[in-house]
TIDRENSE-154331 format. One record per residue: residue in three letters; x, y, z of N, C-alpha, C in turn. Coordinates in steps of 0.1 Angstrom, whole numbers, plus 5000, padded with zeros to 4 digits. Last residue first. Layout:
AlaXYZXYZXYZ;...
//
This chain:
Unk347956810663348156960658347357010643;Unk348556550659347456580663347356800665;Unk350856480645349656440642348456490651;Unk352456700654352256680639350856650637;Unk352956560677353056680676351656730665;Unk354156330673352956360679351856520677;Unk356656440658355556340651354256320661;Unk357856550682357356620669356356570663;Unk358056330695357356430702356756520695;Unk359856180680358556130686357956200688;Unk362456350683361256340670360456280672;Unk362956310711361956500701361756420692;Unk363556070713362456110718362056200713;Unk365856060693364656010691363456030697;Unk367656280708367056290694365856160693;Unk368156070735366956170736366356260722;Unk369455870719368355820722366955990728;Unk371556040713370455940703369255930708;Unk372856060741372156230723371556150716;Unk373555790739372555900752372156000745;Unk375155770722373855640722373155740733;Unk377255930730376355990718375055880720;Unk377955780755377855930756376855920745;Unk379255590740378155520749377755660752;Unk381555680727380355610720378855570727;Unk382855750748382455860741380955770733;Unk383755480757382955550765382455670757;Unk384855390729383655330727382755410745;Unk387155550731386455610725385055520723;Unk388555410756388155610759387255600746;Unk389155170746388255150755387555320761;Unk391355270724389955170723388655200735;Unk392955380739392355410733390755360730;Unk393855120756392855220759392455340757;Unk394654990737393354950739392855050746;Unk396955140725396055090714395255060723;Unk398555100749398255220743396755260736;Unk397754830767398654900756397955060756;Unk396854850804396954840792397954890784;Unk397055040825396754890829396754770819;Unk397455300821398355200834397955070834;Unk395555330800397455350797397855220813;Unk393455400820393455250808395055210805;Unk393955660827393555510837393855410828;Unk393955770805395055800811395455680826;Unk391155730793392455670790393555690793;Unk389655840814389655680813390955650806;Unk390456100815390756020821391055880820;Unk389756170791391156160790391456080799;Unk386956160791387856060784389056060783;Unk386356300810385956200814387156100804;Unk387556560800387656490813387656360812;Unk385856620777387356620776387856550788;Unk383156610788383856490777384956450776;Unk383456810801383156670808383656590800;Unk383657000785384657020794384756920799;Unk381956990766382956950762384156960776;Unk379257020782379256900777381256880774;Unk379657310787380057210798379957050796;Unk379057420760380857400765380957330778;Unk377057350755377357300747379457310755;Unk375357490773375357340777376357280763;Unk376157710766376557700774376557550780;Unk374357720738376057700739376457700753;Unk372357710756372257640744373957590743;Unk372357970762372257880773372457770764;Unk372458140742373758150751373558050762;Unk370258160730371158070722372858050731;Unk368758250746368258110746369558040740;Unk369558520747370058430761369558300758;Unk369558580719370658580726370758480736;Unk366258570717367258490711368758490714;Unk364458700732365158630734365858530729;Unk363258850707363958930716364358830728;Unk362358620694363858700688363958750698;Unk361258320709360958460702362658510699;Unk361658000696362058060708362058230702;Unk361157760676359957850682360057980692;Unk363657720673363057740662361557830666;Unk366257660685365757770685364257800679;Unk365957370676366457420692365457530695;Unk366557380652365257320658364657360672;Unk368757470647367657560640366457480646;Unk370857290664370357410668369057480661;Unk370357080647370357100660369657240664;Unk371357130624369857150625369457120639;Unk374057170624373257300624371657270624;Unk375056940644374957090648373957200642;Unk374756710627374456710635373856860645;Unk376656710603375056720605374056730611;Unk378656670618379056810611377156870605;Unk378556380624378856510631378456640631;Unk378856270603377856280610377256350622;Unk381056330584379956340582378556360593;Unk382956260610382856390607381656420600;Unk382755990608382756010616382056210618;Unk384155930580382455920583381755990595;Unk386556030588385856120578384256070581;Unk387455830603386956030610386356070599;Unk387255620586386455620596386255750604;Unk389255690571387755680564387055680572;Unk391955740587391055870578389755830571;Unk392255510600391955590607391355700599;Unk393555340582392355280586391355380597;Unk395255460570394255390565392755350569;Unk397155520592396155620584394955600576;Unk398655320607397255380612396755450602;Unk400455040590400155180595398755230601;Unk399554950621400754990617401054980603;Unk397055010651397854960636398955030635;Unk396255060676397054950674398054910660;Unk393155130668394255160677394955030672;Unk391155140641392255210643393355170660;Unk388954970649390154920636390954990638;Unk387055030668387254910663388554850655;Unk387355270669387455220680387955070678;Unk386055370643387555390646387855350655;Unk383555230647384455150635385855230640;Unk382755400665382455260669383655210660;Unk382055620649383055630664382955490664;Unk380555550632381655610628382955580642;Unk378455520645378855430629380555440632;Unk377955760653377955670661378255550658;Unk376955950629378455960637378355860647;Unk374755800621376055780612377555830624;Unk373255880643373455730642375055730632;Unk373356170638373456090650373955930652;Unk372056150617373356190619374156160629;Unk369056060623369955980615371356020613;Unk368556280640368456070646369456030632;Unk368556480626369556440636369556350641;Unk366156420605367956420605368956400614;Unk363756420623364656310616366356310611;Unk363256660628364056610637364556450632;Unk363056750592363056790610363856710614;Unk362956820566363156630571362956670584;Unk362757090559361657010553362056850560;Unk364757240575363257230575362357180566;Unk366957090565366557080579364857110582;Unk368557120544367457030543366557030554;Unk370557300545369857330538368257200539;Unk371957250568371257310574369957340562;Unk372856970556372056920565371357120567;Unk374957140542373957060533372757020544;Unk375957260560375557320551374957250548;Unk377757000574376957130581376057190571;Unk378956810554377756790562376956900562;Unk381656950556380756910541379256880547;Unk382656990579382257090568381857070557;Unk382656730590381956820592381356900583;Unk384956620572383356590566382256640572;Unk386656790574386256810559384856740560;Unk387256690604387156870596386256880585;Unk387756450598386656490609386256620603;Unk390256470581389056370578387556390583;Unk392556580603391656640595390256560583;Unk393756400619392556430621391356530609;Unk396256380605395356280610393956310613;Unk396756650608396856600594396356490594;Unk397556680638396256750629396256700614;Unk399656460635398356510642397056540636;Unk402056610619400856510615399956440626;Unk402156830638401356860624400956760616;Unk402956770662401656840661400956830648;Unk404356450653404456560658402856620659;Unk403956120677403856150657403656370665;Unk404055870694405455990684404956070677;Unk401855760696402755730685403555820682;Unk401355790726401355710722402255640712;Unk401656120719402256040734402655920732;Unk400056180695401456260702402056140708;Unk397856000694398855980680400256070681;Unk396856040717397255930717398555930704;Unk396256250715397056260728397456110724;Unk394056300697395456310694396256350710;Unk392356130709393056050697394656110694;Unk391256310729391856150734392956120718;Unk390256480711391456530724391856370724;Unk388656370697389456420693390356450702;Unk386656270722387156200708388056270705;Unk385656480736386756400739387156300729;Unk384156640718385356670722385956560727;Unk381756390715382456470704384056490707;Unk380256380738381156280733381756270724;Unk379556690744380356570757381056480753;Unk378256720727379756770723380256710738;Unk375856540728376956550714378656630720;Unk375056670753375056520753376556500737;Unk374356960746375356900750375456780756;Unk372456880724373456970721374556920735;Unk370356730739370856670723372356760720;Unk369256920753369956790762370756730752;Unk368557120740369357150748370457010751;Unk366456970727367557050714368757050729;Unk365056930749365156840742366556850735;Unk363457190754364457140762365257010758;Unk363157300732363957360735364857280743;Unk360757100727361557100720363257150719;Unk358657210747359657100749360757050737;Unk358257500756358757470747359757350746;Unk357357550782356557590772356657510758;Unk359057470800358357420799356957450790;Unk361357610787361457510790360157400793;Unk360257910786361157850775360957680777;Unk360158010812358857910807359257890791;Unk362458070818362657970821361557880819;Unk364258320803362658310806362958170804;Unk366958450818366658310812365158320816;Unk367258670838368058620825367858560815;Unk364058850829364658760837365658740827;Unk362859180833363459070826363658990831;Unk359759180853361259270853361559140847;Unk357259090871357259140851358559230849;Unk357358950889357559090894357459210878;Unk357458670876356258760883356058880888;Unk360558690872358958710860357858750869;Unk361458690895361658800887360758840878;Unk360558440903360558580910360858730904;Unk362058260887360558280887359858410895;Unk364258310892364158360881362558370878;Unk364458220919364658370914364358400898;Unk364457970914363358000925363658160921;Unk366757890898364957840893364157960902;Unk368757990910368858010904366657990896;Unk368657830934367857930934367757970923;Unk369057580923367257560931367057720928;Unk371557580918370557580899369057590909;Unk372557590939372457700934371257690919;Unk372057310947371857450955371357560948;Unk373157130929371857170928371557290939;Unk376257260929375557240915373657250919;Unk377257190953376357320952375857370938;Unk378656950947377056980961376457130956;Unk380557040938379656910934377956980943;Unk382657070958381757200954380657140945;Unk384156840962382956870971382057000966;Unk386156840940384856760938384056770946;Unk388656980949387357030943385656960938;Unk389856700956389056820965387956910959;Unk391456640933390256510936389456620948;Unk393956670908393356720923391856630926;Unk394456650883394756500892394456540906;Unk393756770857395156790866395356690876;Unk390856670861391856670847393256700851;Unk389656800881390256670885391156650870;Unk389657090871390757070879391056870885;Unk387457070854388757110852389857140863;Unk385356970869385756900861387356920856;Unk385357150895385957040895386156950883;Unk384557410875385957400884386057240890;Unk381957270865382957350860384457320865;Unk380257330889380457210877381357180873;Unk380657560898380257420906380457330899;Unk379857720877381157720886381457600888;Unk377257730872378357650865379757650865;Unk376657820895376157690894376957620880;Unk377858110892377757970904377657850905;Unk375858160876377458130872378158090884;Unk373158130881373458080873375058080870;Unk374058370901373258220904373658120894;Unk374658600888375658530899374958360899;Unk372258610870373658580865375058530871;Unk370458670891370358540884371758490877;Unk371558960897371758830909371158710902;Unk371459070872372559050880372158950891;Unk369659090850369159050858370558990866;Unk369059440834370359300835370059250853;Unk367159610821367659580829368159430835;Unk365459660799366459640794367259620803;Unk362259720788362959720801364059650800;Unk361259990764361459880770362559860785;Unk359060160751359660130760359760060762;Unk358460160718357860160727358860130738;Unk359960070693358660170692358060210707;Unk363560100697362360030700361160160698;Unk365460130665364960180676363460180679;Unk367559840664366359940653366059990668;Unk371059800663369859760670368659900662;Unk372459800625372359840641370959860647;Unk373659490611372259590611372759660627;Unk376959420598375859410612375059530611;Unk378759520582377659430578376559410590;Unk380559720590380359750577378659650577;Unk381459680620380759740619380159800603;Unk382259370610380559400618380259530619;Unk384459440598383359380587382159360597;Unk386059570614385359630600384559550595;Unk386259310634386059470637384859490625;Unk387759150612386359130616385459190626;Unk390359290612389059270603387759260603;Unk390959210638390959380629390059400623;Unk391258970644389959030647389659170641;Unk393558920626392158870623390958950627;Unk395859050639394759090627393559030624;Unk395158850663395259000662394659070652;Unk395558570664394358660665394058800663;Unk398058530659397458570648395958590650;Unk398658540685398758650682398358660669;Unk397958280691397158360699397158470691;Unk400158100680398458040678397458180684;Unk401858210684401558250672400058170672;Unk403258060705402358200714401758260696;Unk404057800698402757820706402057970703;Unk406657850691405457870677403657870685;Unk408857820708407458010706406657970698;Unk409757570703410157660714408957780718;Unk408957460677408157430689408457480701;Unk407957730649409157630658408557560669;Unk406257800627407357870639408357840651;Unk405457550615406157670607407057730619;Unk404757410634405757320623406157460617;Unk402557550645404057520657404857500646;Unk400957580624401457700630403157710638;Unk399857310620400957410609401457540614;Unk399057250644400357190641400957220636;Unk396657440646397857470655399157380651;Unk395057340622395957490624396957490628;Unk394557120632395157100620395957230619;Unk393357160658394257060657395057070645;Unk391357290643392357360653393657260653;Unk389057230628390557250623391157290631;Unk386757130645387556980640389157060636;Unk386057400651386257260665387057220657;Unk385357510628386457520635387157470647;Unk383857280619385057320612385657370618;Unk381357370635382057200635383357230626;Unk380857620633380957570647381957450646;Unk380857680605381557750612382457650624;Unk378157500600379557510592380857540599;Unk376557630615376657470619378257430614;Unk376157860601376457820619376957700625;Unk374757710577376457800580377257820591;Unk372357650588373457560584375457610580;Unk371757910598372557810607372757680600;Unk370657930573371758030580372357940592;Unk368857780564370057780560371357880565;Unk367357830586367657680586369057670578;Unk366358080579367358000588367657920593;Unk365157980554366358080556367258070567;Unk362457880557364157800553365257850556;Unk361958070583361857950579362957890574;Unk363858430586363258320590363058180582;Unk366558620599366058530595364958430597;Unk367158780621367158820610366458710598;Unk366858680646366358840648366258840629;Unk368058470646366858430653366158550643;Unk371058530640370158470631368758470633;Unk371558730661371258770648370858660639;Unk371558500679370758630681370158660670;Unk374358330668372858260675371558410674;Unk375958570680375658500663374558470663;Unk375558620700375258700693374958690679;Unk377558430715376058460716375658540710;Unk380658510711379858400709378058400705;Unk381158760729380558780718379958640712;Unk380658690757380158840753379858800736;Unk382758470756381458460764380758570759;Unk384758570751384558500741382758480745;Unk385358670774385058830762384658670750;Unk386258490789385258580794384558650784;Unk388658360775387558270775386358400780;Unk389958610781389958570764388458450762;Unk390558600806390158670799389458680785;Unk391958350808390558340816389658470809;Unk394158400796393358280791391758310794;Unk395458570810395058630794394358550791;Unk395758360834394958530837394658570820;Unk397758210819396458160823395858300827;Unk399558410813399358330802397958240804;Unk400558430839400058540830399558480815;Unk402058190848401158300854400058380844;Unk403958160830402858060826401558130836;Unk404958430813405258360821404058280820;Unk405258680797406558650797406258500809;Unk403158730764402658680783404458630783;Unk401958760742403358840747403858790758;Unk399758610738400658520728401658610733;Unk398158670757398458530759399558500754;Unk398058980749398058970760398558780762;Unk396558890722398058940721398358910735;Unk394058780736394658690726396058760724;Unk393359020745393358950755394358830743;Unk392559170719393559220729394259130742;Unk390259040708391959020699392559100715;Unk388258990733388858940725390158930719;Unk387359280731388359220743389059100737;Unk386959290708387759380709388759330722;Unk384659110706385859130697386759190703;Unk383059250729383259110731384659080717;Unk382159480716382759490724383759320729;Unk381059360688382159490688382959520705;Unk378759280701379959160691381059250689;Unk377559460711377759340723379259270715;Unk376859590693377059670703378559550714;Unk374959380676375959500674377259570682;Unk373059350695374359250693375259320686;Unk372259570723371959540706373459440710;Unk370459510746371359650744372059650732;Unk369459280752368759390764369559520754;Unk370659110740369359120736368859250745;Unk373459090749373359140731371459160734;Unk372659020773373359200774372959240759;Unk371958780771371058870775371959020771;Unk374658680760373258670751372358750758;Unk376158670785376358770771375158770762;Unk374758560800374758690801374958760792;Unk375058290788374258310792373858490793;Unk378458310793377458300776376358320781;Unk380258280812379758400805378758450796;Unk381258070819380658120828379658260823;Unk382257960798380857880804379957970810;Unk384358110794383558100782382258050787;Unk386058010816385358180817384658160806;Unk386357760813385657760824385157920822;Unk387857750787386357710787385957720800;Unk390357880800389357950787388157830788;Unk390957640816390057790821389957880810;Unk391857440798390757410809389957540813;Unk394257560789393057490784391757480790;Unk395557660812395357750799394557670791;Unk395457420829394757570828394557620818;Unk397757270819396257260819395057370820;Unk399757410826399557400813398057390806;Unk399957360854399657460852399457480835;Unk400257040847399257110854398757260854;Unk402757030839401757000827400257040835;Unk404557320844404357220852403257170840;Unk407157490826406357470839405557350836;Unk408557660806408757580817408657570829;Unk407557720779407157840795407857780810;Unk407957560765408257670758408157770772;Unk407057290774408657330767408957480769;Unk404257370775404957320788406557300786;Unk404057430747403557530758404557480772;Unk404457160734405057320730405257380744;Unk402257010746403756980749405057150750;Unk399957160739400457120751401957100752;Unk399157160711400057290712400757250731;Unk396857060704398457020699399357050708;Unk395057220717395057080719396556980719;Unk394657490707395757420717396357270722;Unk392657480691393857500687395057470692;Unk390157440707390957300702391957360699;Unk389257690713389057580724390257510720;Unk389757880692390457870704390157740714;Unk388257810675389457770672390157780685;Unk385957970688385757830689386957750685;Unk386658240684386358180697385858030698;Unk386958240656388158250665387858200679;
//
């Protein structure tokens, strides 16, 4: 749910700005600030599930959750519809991280390789099917309200998935020995500060404001203290949010990090740019949209599993080579799709390759990420992890809408298309090239280990 929510909307813009009559700016928000409170949040949520059970954490973080999702989908105004948003993104922050947790905590070798190849499953299918959801949702319920049914079928959903964590979720074991379980609050300001900083002007030059870009500056301010307190904290032997010798302990971690959001930097805006183009560009409604896009969906979710099942016996070779296929992939629909007539042909073999490579990309991503990083830090590693995974998409979505919202004034339609998805393409040749360096590093590794 918390990941259908990023894209489900994607479609659903025009609806929304029909359906609440207001401005395509304040429309923005409701997109833009569920991923600015989901950024701001993941880091902590993974410490609170590790400091005080995920159990505990996924049942609260749900709850806010489905409630905040009716709260969007009853909202009588576009006011209140971004305040349910910001909400919805905050409690998505709480529970998110918990998955990542319980795999670390419950699985090992192959096993979690194959468990986050289900992770991987989840992640990239529900990114890729929102677009395909939300059009069958608006096409069933109309385009005046069918928006606010993208939210409220959160409702029962989460009901369920209530009962099935508190039926299937192990409850936290009780520790043999005391522990220190105290929530490192002034790292958590620091650290959400600094992806404030980020954050808020990515999602607000996306509306066309250009001011916010001075809080830019306090990106390295705050990540200095954010470093200089966290090392203060460990030496004082009190938890830290983020054990930050993660990083230099574990160059793999930091590697997995830069690979994870470099990918969904040039991931998301692929799909946002295309179907802003196949709405705006080609007429075409929400539902053949997402019916366009679905190619990306199927071959994620055919990928993810199979790649999590292979992951620990090929390593970091897989993701150089997934990597490369989805960069195959983005190149050829850049190449042959804008402009045609018809488009589908030439546009569903190339997302589907596209989605292959993609969809193999995430779960051994992450099982590699995590792989050495202890369990009782597996929440905050996998919450910083995904946190570079939602500021990569917030930039992506930026960067490329821009370009082709710049390209439109100067160009057809079809080129600057063209010209937003080979900038995405030059994004992933950057997740390439640092997957090649870990597996270099592995293979050093290897050999002299």
């Amino acid at each position: 749910m918390s990941l259908l929510d990023v894209s489900i909307v994607n479609v659903a813009i025009p609806s929304m700005q029909s359906g609440l009559h207001t401005s395509a700016g304040t429309i923005q928000w409701v997109v833009s600030g569920y991923a600015l409170a989901f950024g701001l949040t993941l880091v902590a949520g993974g410490r609170l599930g590790d400091a005080h059970g995920r159990r505990l954490l996924m049942l609260i973080g749900l709850a806010g959750f489905t409630v905040s999702s009716a709260a969007v989908g009853l909202a009588p105004n576009a006011e209140l519809v971004v305040l349910a948003r910001l909400a919805q993104g905050a409690t998505a922050g709480l529970l998110t991280p918990q998955n990542s947790g319980l795999i670390q905590q419950l699985f090992r070798g192959a096993e979690r390789g194959r468990a986050f190849g289900v992770f991987g499953f989840t992640v990239s299918s529900a990114s890729a099917l929102g677009p395909v959801l939300g059009g069958l949702i608006i096409a069933a319920a109309g385009e005046e309200n069918g928006w606010r049914w993208l939210f409220l079928i959160n409702v029962p959903i989460g009901l369920v998935a209530a009962v099935a964590v508190l039926r299937l979720v192990p409850k936290r074991p009780r520790p043999t020995e005391p522990a220190d379980n105290r929530i490192d609050v002034p790292g958590a300001l620091l650290l959400g500060a600094t992806v404030l900083c980020l954050l808020y002007p990515v999602v607000r030059v996306e509306g066309g404001a250009r001011w916010p870009l001075v809080l830019l500056a306090g990106v390295p301010l705050f990540a200095w203290g954010f470093v200089r307190w966290e090392r203060r904290t460990a030496e004082r032997g009190h938890p830290p949010l983020l054990d930050l010798g993660l990083l230099r302990r574990l160059p793999g971690y930091l590697n997995g990090l830069l690979v994870g959001t470099l990918y969904f930097t040039g991931y998301t805006g692929l799909l946002l740019v295309i179907s802003i183009y196949l709405q705006e560009g080609q007429g075409l409604t929400p539902l053949q949209t997402g019916l366009l896009l679905m190619p990306f969906a199927v071959g994620s979710a055919v990928a993810a599993p199979v790649a999590g099942r292979f992951v620990t016996d090929v390593g970091r070779g897989l993701t150089v080579a997934a990597l490369s296929v989805m960069l195959l992939g983005m190149v050829l629909v850049a190449l042959l799709a804008p402009g045609r007539d018809p488009l589908w042909p030439w546009l569903l073999p190339t997302l589907l390759l596209t989605g292959l490579g993609g969809g193999a990309v995430v779960s051994p991503n992450i099982t590699l990420t995590l792989a050495e990083v202890p369990p009782r830090m597996g929440g905050a590693a996998g919450g910083a992890l995904q946190t570079g995974q939602r500021i990569g998409s917030s930039i992506g979505a930026a960067v490329l809408v821009t370009v082709y919202q710049v390209s439109v004034g100067t160009t057809s339609d079809g080129a600057a298309l063209r010209i937003a998805l080979l900038t995405g393409a030059a994004i992933i040749v950057a997740a390439l090239a640092m997957a090649v360096r870990a597996w270099r590093q592995a293979r050093v590794l290897a050999a002299t280990g």
